[in-house]
Structures are given as structure tokens and as C-alpha cells.
C-alpha positions as CSV (number, residue, x, y, z in Angstrom):
1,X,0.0,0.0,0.0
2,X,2.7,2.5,0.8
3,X,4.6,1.9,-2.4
4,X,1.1,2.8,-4.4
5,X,1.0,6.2,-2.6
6,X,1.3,9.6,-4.3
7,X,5.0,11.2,-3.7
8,X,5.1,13.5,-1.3
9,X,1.7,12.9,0.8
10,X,1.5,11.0,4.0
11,X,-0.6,9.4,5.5
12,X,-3.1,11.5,8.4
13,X,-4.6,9.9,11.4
14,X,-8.6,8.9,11.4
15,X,-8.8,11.0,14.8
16,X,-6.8,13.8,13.2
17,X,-9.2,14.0,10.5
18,X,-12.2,13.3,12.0
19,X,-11.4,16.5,14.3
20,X,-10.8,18.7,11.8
21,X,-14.9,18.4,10.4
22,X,-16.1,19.4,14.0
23,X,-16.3,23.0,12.8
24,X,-17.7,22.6,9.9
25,X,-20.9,20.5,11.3
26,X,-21.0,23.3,14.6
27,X,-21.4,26.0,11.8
28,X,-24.0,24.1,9.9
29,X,-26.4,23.5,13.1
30,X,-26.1,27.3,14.0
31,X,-27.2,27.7,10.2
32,X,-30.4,25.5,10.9
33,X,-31.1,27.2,14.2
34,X,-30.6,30.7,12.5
35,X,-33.6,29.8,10.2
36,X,-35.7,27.3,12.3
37,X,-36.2,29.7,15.3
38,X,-38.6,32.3,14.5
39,X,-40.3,29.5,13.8
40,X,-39.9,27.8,17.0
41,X,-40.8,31.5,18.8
42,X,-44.2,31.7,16.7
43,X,-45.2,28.7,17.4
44,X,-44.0,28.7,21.1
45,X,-46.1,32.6,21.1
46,X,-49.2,30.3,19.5
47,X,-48.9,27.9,22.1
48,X,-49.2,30.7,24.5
49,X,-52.3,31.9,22.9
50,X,-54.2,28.9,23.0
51,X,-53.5,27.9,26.5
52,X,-54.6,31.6,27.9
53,X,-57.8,31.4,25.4
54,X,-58.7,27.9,26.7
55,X,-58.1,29.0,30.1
56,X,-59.6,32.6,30.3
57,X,-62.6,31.4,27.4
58,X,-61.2,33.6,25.0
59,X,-63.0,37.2,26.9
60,X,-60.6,40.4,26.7
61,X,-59.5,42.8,29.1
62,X,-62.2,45.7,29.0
63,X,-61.9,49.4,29.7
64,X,-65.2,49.1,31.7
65,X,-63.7,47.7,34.8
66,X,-61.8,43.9,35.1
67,X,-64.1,43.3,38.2
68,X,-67.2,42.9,35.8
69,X,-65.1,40.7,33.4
70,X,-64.4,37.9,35.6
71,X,-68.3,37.3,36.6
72,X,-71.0,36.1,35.0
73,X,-73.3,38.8,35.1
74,X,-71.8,40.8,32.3
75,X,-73.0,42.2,29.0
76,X,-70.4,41.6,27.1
77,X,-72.0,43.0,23.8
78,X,-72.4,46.8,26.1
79,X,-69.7,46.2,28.3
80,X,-71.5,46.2,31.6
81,X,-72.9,44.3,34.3
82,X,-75.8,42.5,32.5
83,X,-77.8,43.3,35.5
84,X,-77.7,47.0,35.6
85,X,-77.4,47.2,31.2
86,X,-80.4,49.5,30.1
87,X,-80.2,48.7,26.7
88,X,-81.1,44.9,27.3
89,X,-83.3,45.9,30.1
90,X,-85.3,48.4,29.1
91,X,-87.3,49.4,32.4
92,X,-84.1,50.1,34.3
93,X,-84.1,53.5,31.9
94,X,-86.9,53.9,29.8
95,X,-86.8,56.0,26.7
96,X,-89.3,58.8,25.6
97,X,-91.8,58.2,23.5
98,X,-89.9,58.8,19.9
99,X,-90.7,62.1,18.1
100,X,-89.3,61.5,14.7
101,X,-86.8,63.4,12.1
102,X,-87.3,67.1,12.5
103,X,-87.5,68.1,9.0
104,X,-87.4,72.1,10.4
105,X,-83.7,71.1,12.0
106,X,-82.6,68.0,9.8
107,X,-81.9,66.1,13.1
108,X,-83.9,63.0,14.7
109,X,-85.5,63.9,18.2
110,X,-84.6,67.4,18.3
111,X,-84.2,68.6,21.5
112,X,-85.3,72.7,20.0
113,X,-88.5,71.5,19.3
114,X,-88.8,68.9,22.3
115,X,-87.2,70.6,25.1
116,X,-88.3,67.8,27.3
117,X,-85.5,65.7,25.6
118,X,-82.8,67.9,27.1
119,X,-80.7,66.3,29.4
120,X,-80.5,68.5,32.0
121,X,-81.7,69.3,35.4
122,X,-84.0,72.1,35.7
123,X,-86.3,74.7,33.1
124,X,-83.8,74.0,29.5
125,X,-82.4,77.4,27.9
126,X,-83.5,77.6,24.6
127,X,-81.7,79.4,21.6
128,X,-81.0,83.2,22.3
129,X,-81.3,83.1,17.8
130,X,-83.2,81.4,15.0
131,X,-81.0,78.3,14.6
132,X,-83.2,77.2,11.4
133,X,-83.1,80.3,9.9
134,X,-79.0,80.1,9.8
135,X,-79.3,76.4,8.5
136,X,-79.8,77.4,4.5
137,X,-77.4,80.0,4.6
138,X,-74.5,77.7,3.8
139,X,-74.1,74.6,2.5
140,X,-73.6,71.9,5.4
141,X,-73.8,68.2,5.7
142,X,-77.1,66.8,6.0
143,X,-78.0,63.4,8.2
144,X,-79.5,60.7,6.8
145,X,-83.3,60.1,8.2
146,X,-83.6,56.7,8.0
147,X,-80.8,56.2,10.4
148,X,-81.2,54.4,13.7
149,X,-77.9,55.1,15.3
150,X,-78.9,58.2,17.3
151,X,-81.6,55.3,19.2
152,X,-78.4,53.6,20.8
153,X,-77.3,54.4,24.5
154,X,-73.7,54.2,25.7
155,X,-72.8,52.7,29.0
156,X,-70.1,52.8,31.8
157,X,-70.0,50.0,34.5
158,X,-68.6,52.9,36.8
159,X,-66.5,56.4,36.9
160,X,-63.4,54.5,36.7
161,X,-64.0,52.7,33.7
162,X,-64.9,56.1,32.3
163,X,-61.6,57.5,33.5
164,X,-59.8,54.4,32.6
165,X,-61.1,55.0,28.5
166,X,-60.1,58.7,28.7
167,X,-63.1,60.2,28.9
168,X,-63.5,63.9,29.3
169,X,-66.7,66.1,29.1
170,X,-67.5,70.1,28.6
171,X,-70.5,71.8,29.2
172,X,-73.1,72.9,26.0
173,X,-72.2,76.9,25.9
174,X,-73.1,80.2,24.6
175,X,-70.6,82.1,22.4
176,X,-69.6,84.7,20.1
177,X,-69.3,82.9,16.8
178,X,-68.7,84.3,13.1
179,X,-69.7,82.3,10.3
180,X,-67.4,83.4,7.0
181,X,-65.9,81.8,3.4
182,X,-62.2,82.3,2.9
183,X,-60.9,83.5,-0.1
184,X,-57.6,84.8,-1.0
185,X,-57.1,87.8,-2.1
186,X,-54.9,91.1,-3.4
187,X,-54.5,94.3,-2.4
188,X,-54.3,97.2,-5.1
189,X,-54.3,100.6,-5.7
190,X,-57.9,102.1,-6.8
191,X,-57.3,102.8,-10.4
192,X,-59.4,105.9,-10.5
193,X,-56.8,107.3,-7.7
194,X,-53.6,106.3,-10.0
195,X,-52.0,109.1,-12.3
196,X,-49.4,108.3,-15.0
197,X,-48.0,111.6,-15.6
198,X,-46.5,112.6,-19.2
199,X,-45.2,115.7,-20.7
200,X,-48.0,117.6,-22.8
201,X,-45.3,118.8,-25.8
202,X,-41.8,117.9,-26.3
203,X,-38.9,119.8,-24.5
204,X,-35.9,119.1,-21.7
205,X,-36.7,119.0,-18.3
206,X,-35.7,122.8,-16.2
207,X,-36.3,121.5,-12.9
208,X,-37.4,118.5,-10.6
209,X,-39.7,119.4,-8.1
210,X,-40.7,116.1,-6.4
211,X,-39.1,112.7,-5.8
212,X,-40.2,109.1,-5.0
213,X,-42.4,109.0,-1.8
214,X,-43.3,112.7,-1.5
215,X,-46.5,113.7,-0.4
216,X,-48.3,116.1,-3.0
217,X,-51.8,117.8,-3.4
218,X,-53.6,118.0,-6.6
219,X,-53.1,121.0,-8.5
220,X,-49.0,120.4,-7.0
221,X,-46.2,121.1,-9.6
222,X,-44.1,118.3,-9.6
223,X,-41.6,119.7,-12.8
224,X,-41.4,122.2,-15.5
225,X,-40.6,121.4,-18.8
226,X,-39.0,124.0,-21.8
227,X,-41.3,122.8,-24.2
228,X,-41.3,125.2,-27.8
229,X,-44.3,124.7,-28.4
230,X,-45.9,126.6,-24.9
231,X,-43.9,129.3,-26.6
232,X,-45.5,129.5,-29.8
233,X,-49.1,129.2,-28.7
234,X,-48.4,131.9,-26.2
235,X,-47.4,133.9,-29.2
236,X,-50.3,132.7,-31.3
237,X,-52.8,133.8,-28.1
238,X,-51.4,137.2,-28.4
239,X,-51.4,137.7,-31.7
240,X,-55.1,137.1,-31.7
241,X,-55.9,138.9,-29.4
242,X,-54.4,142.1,-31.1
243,X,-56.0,140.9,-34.3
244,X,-59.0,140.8,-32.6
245,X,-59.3,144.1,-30.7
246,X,-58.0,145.8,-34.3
247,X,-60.6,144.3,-36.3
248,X,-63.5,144.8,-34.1
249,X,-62.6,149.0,-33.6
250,X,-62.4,148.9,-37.5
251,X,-65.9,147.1,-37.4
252,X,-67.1,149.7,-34.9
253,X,-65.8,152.7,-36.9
254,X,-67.5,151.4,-40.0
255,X,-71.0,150.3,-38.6
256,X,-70.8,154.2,-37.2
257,X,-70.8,155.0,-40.5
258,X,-72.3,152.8,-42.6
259,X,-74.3,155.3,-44.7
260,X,-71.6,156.4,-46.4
261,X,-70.0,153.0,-47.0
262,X,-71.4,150.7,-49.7
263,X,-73.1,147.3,-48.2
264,X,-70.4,145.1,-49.5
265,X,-67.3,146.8,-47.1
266,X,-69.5,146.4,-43.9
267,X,-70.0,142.2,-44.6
268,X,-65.9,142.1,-45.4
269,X,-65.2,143.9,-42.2
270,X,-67.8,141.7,-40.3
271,X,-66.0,138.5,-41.7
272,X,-62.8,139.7,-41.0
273,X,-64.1,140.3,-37.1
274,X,-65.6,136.7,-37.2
275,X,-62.5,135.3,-38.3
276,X,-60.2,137.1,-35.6
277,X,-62.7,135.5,-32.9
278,X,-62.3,132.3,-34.2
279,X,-58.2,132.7,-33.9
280,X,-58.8,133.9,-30.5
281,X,-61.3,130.9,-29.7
282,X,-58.3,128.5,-31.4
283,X,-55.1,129.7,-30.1
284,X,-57.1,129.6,-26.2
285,X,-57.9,125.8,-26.7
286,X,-54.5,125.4,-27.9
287,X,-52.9,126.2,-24.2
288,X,-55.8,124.7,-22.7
289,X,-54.8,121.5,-24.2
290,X,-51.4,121.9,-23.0
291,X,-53.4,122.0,-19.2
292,X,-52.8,126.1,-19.0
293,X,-56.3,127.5,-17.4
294,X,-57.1,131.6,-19.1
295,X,-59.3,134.1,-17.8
296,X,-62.6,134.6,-19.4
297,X,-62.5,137.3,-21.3
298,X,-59.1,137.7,-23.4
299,X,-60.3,139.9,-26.3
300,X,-60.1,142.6,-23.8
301,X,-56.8,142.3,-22.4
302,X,-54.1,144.7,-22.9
303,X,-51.9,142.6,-25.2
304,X,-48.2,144.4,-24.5
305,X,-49.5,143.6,-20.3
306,X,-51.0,140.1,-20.8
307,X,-48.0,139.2,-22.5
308,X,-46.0,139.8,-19.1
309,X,-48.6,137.6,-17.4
310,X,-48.9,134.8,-20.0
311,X,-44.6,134.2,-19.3
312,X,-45.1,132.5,-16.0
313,X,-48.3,131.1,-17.0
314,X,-49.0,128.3,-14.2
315,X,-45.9,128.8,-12.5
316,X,-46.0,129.4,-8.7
317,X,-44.1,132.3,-8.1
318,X,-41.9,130.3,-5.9
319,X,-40.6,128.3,-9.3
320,X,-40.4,131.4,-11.8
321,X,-36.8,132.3,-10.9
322,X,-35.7,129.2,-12.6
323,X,-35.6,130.8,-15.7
324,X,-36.7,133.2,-17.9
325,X,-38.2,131.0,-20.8
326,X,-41.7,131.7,-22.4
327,X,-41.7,128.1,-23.2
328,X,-42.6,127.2,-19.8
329,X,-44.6,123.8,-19.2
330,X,-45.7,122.8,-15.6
331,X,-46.6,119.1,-14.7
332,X,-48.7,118.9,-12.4
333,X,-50.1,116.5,-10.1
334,X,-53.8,115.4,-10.8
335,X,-54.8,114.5,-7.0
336,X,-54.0,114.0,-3.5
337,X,-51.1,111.2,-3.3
338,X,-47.6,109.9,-3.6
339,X,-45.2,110.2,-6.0
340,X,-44.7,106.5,-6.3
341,X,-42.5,106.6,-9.7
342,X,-40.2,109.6,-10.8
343,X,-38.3,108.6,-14.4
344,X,-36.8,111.9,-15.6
345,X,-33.7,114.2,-14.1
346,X,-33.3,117.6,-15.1
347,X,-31.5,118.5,-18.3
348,X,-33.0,115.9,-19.9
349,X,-35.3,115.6,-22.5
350,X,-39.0,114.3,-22.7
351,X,-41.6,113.5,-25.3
352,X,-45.2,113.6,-24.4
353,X,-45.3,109.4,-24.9
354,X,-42.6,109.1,-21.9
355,X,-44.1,108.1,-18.3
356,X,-42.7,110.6,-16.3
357,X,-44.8,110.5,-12.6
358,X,-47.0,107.8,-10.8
359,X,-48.9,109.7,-8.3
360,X,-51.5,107.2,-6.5
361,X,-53.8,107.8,-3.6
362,X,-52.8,105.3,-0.5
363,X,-56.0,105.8,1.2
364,X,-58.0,104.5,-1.7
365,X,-57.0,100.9,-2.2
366,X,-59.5,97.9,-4.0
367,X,-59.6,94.3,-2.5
368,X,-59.7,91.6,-5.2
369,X,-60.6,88.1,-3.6
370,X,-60.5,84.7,-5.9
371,X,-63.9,83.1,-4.1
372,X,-64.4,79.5,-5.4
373,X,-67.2,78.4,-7.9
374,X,-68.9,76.6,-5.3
375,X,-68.9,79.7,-2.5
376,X,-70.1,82.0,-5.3
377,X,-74.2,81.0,-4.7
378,X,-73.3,82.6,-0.6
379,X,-71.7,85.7,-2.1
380,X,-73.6,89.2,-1.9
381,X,-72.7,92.7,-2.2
382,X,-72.7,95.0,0.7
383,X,-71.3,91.6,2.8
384,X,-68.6,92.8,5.1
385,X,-65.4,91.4,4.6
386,X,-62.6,91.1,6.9
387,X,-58.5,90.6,5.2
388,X,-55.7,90.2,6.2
389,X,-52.1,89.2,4.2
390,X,-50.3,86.2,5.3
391,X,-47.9,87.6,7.5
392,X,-51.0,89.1,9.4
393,X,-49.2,92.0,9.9
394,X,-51.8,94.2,8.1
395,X,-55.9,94.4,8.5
396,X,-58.7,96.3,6.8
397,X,-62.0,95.6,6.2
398,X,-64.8,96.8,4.0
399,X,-68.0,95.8,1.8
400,X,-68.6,94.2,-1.5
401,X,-68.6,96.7,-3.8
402,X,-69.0,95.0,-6.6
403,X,-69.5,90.8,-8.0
404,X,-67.9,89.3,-11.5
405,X,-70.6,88.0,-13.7
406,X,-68.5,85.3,-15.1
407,X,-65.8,82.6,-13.8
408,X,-62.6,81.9,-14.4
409,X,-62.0,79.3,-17.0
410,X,-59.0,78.2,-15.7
411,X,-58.8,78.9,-11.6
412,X,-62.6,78.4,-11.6
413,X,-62.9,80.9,-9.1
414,X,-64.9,84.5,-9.2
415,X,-63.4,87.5,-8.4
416,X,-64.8,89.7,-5.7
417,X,-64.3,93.4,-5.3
418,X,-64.1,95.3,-1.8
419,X,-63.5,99.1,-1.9
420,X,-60.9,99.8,1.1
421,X,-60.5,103.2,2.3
422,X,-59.1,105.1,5.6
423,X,-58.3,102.6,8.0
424,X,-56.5,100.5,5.4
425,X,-53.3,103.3,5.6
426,X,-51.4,100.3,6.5
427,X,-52.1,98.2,3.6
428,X,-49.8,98.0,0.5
429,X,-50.2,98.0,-3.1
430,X,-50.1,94.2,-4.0
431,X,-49.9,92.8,-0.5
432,X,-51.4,89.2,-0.8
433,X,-53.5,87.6,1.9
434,X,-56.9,86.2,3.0
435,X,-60.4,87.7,3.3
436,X,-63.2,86.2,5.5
437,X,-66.4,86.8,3.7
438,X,-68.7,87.1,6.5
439,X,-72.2,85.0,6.4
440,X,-73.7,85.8,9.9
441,X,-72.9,86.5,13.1
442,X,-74.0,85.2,15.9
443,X,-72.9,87.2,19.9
444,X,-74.9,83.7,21.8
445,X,-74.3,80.4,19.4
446,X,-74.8,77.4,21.0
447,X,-71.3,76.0,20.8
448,X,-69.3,73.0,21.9
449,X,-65.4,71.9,21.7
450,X,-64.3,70.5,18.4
451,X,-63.8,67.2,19.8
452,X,-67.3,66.8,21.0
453,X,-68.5,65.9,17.2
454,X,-68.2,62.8,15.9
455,X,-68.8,62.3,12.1
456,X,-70.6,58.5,10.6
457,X,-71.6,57.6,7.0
458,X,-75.4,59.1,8.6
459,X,-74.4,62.1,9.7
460,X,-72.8,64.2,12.7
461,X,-73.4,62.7,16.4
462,X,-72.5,63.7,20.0
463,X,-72.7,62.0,23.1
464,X,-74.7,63.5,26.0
465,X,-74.4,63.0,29.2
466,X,-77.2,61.7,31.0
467,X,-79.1,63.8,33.8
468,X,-79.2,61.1,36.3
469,X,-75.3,60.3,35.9
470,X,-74.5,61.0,39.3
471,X,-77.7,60.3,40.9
472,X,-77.1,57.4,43.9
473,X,-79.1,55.1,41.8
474,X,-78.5,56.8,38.5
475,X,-76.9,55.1,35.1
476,X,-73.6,55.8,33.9
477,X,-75.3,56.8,30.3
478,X,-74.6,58.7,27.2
479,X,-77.2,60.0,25.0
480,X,-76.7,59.7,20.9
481,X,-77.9,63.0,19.4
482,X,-77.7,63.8,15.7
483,X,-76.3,67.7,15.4
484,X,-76.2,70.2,12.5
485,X,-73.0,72.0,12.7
486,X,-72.8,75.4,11.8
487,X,-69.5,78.3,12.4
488,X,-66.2,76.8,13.4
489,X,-63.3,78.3,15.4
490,X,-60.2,77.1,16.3
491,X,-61.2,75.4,19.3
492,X,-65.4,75.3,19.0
493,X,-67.7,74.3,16.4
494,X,-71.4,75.6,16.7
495,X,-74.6,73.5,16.9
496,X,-77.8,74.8,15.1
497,X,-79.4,71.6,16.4
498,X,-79.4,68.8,18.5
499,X,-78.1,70.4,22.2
500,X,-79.3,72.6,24.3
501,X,-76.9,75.6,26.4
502,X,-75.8,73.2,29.7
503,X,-76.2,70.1,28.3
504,X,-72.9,68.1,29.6
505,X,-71.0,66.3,26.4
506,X,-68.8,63.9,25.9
507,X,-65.3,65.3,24.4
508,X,-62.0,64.2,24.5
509,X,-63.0,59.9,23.9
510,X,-66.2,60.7,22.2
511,X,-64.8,58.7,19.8
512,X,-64.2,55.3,22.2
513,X,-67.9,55.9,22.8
514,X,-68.8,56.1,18.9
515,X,-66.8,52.5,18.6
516,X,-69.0,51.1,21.4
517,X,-71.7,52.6,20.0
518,X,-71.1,50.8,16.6
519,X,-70.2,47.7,18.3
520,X,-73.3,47.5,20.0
521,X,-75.8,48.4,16.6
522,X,-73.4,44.8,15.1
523,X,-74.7,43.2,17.9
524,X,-72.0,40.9,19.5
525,X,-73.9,37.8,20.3
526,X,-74.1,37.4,23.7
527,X,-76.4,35.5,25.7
528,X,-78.3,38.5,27.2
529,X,-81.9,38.6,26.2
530,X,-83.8,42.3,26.6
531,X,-86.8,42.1,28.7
């Protein structure tokens, strides 16, 4: 055997070899347990299960008190000693005689119309305001008539099962409340109190008067202009006027005599005065366009004096050192404002297309708000409307002023217009922000905390609070009342139906009650039986 070996290899001992596989097999049985134990600890947790179902016949720990759980008079379908449930026994609590779906409140058994319902102790306060009345005046969730939810009761076995499912109640109050749409909105300058100021006539700039955020009063000379033009209608005015005082003493002279002169001499003379009027008519409305305001009367102005006066035409006295120019051209300021934009410099020149001023009035500002298509139908002028921009830094309100006939194609909203003046000083020309279209107001709304309502595919529910709750012999029992909500706040929401001012509800947990609640209508199947 030792001559058929291969050169060079010995032979190795079995225990040697056998030894040197240990590690090998240790690695391959960690393998397996790596993958067969979450196995083993499922079915070892399933194990578990079965033997604490068998053992506690397969009943939960319950909210409503672990003394209850481990005897045999329990509900367990309401989660209370079967003796003292008034759900399955229904003379321990007996209901009211059922009054039906209040069409006038859209609510079942409503507690406006059938005070008797309320759950309180004592005369009920009714509504300080027309709850029904508000009801149309916006659209609100309606709840379904045919429902049978609101004829449910919720139970506690005691106070410290209520505790124990974090209940919390509030009392039914009376508030302040403002019903409003939101819209966004823009702030911008009226633009019948905006004036985009030009040169008249062509010319270089003599002086700058104003700058950027002046104050200025209408009627306010902001620059003068050397225009040539001023100039030669100034000399056209003048030379009518001469013309025309000439031509009517020659018409004067020859009506005198007009014996003695043939027919045809006094109609040329008359022409010649009609035509000197008409000069004098044309070279006035020729520096009236040019904004220069004349006296009355020219023809009978002392040309050689009028001529002194017609230099400084429109020119306070305070600017007419300047220069000496006839061609003199004032731009003035149409209104009561700021000087918002200035684009020229003096020495430089103009034409009567360049914008040279933006004068606007900050007082008079317009509102534009973007109200959705489907707010438009609870829109009206003369609503007030209350804005403010996002950084709710700036306020102002104001009414509707005016509506848009027609929708926008592509935003599918309607604009809104709300004229802002005096108090809005603060505002600025294209601040953004939102505007609260107010609906109603209401200084007493029946309110309760936001928490309070609880929403199904029927409708809006609360839970009240029994009268009797702490009564020595009383029930630990919540009402189900269907409710109409109306204005929200950030903390309340208001009812037009369905409570009553101090009614106790259920808030913070209303919702453990609403799963009870639908838990129960299931039915769980236990062997209870109502009497």
C-alpha cells in the first residue's frame, strides 16, 4: 500500500481527520437554528395563545372595569354588568316616546323643538337666535333620516371605567361665533386714484420738483418742462388777441358810418371780425390742451401787459426764478397722493409718450378676492369682509362693492371686489393675503369643543351626558344625538341643532364611545336577552 502512494503525501490519522470536520458541522447546526427559530418562537407565542384562550374562554380585558369581566353577570355585547345594562333591560331607563326626524332642523329627536329631551336638570335654555333660519345659509352636511344610530345608548360599569377609556366632558355653551368663506385675495391701488403723468409737448426738463415718496396735493407742480411749443401758442394767443381788438374797432368805426359805405365793405369787415374770434377761440384751446387755465374774457386784455402775465403762466411764483423761458410747461399732479415713480432728471429731454410720474392715492386701495365656484351662490354685495395678508401683519376691512358676472376658465374661481378706504393706511399696493367673507354673526351660538362631534356615514353625532349620571341610583349613560354644525373656530364648532346651552357632552374619547356605539348596533352575540 505505501509503495502505491502519491510522492510527497502522508498518510493522516482517522482521529486527526475526524477532528478537523467538528467545525464545519458546529457552523452548519447554527445555520439551521438561525432559520428554524422564528419559527420555534411563533409557534412557542401560539402555544401561548391557545392555552390563555382555553383557560380565560377567549374574553378580553375591557376598559369598563376587570371586576365585571371575571363574573358572570356581564353584557359583554355593552360592556356592563348585564344586571344594571339599560339597553337589554329596558325598564331600568326607559326611553321617551320617539318624536321622529325634524324636518325644520334635519336632526332625529330634536331637542329645539322637544325641550323635554334635554338632558339637564331644571327649566332647559332655549336658543338666544333662529337656529333654522341660519341652517340654508350655507351649504352643510345633512343626516341621513332613516338612520337608527342616534336610538343607541352608551354605558359605563362605573367612573373609573370612564376614566380608565379617557373620557373627558365640557358643558353645551353660549358664544360669540362668526360664520365666514375664505378667499384669497390682493391688495391694489384704486385705479381711478392712480395718475401716470406725461409731458404735454416735447422739450428738456428745467427742474425737478418732487421725488419718489413725496406727499403732493392736486393741483402740486411736480416739474417744469421747456417745451417750444408753450412758446409759440403763447405767441399765437397774443397775436389774436391784437388781431382781434383791431378788427372789431375797425368794425365799430365802420357800422358808425355805414351810410356812407357801400353794403359790400361792412360784410368784409364783419367776416374779418368773425374770423379774428375764431383765432382767438383757437389759439385759447391750444394752451388749454397743453393744461394752461385763461381768464374769461381775453379779447379785452391789454396785449403788451397780458404778454407779461402769459410768461409764467401756471408757474407758482416760488418756481419762476428758474428761468426766464416763455416756453414754460408745468406738470402737475392730478390728485391727492404719492409720488410713487419719478423717471426723468433735469436737463433731460422728454416727449409727451414718456411716463414721467406715478402719483397714487394710499387711502384708496380695492380688494380683489379669488372666491371659489362653489362659494359663489353665498356671495352678496354689501357683505362685510374682513382681510388680512399672510404675515398678518396688516388688517382692513370693507363691503362688496362690486361681484364678477362670469368665472374663471382656468382657476374656476370668481373675483370679488371690496373698496378699502381710511383705515386701510397700513395696507400696501399688491400685498397678498386672505379675506373672511362674513355670512352671519352670531354674539350667543350654542357651541361645543371641536372634539365633541363625531362624524358616521349618517351624519354628525354627540354624546350626552345623562341627567341622572351621578344620581345614587343613576346610570352611567350617554345619549346619541344627531347635530347640525354650523361656524367653526379654532377650538369650537357651533350647533344649530341637537343640544341645548348646559347640556354636559362627551369630548375628548367621544370617539371610544362612537366604537362602542357601533359595536353594539353589530350586535355581539351574547347571551343576554332584553326584557
Amino acid at each position: 500500500m505505501s509503495q502505491l502512494a502519491s510522492p510527497g503525501v502522508r498518510d493522516v490519522p482517522a482521529s486527526r481527520a475526524y477532528d478537523s470536520q467538528q467545525p464545519s458541522r458546529l457552523r452548519g447546526v447554527l445555520v439551521w437554528l438561525g432559520h428554524a427559530l422564528p419559527n420555534l418562537l411563533v409557534f412557542a407565542l401560539l402555544t401561548s395563545i391557545l392555552w390563555w384562550g382555553h383557560h380565560s374562554g377567549w374574553k378580553l380585558p375591557s376598559l369598563y372595569g376587570d371586576a365585571a369581566v371575571t363574573t358572570d353577570d356581564w353584557c359583554s355585547e355593552h360592556l356592563v354588568p348585564e344586571s344594571q345594562c339599560v339597553e337589554c333591560s329596558a325598564d331600568l331607563l326607559a326611553k321617551p316616546k320617539p318624536k321622529g326626524f325634524c324636518k325644520k332642523h334635519g336632526v332625529a329627536e330634536c331637542v329645539i323643538c322637544n325641550p323635554e329631551l334635554a338632558q339637564v336638570k331644571g327649566p332647559p335654555s332655549h336658543p338666544k337666535y333662529d337656529t333654522a333660519a341660519a341652517i340654508p345659509l350655507m351649504r352643510r352636511r345633512e343626516n341621513n333620516s332613516l338612520s337608527k344610530v342616534h336610538e343607541g345608548r352608551v354605558q359605563f360599569a362605573s367612573d373609573e371605567a370612564a376614566e380608565k377609556a379617557g373620557l373627558d366632558i365640557d358643558i353645551v355653551s353660549e358664544q360669540p361665533m362668526t360664520e365666514a368663506i375664505s378667499a384669497t385675495g390682493e391688495v391694489s391701488f384704486d385705479p381711478t386714484s392712480v395718475g401716470h403723468l406725461s409731458s404735454k409737448a416735447a422739450g428738456s426738463v428745467i427742474a425737478v420738483h418732487k421725488k419718489v415718496g413725496d406727499s403732493v396735493k392736486a393741483g402740486e407742480v411736480l416739474a417744469i418742462v421747456d417745451a417750444a411749443v408753450v412758446g409759440q401758442a403763447k405767441s399765437q394767443l397774443l397775436q389774436a388777441i391784437v388781431q382781434l381788438q383791431l378788427r372789431k374797432a375797425h368794425y365799430e368805426r365802420v357800422s358808425a358810418a355805414s351810410i356812407a359805405i357801400a353794403g359790400r365793405s361792412i360784410l368784409e369787415t364783419e367776416a374779418a371780425l368773425k374770423e379774428a374770434e375764431i383765432n382767438l377761440v383757437s389759439s385759447r384751446q391750444a394752451l388749454a390742451n397743453l393744461g394752461f387755465k385763461l381768464p374769461s374774457d381775453l379779447s379785452i386784455k391789454d396785449a403788451k401787459a397780458f404778454a407779461v402775465e402769459l410768461q409764467y403762466l401756471g408757474i407758482p411764483a416760488e418756481h419762476q426764478e428758474a428761468t426766464a423761458s416763455n416756453n414754460l410747461l408745468p406738470i402737475r399732479s392730478p390728485l391727492d397722493g404719492v409720488v410713487l415713480e419719478s423717471e426723468i432728471v433735469a436737463g433731460e429731454v422728454v416727449d409727451s409718450t414718456e411716463k414721467l410720474f406715478t402719483v397714487a392715492d394710499p387711502n384708496r386701495l380695492w380688494l380683489i378676492l379669488n372666491v371659489r365656484q362653489e362659494d359663489a351662490a353665498y356671495v352678496h354685495e354689501g357683505q362685510q369682509v374682513e382681510f388680512s395678508t399672510d404675515d398678518n401683519t396688516q388688517h382692513a376691512s370693507g363691503p362688496i362693492s362690486w361681484i364678477s358676472p362670469r368665472v374663471d376658465e382656468k382657476t374656476r374661481t370668481m373675483q370679488v371686489r371690496v373698496m378699502l378706504t381710511g383705515e386701510s393706511q397700513n395696507l400696501r399696493d399688491k400685498a397678498f393675503g386672505t379675506g373672511r367673507i362674513i355670512v352671519r354673526r352670531e354674539e350667543q351660538a350654542i357651541v361645543v369643543p371641536l372634539g365633541a362631534v363625531q362624524a358616521t356615514s349618517d351624519g354628525n353625532l354627540i354624546f350626552v351626558r345623562d341627567r341622572g349620571y351621578f344620581d345614587p341610583n343613576g346610570f352611567k349613560v350617554f345619549h346619541v344625538r344627531q347635530v347640525r354644525l354650523g361656524a367653526k373656530s379654532d377650538t369650537h364648532v357651533e350647533l344649530l341643532a341637537g343640544a341645548l346651552p348646559g347640556e354636559v357632552v362627551a369630548t375628548q374619547g367621544s370617539n371610544v364611545l362612537l366604537a362602542q356605539l357601533l359595536r353594539s348596533s353589530l350586535g355581539a352575540g351574547c347571551g343576554c336577552h332584553q326584557e
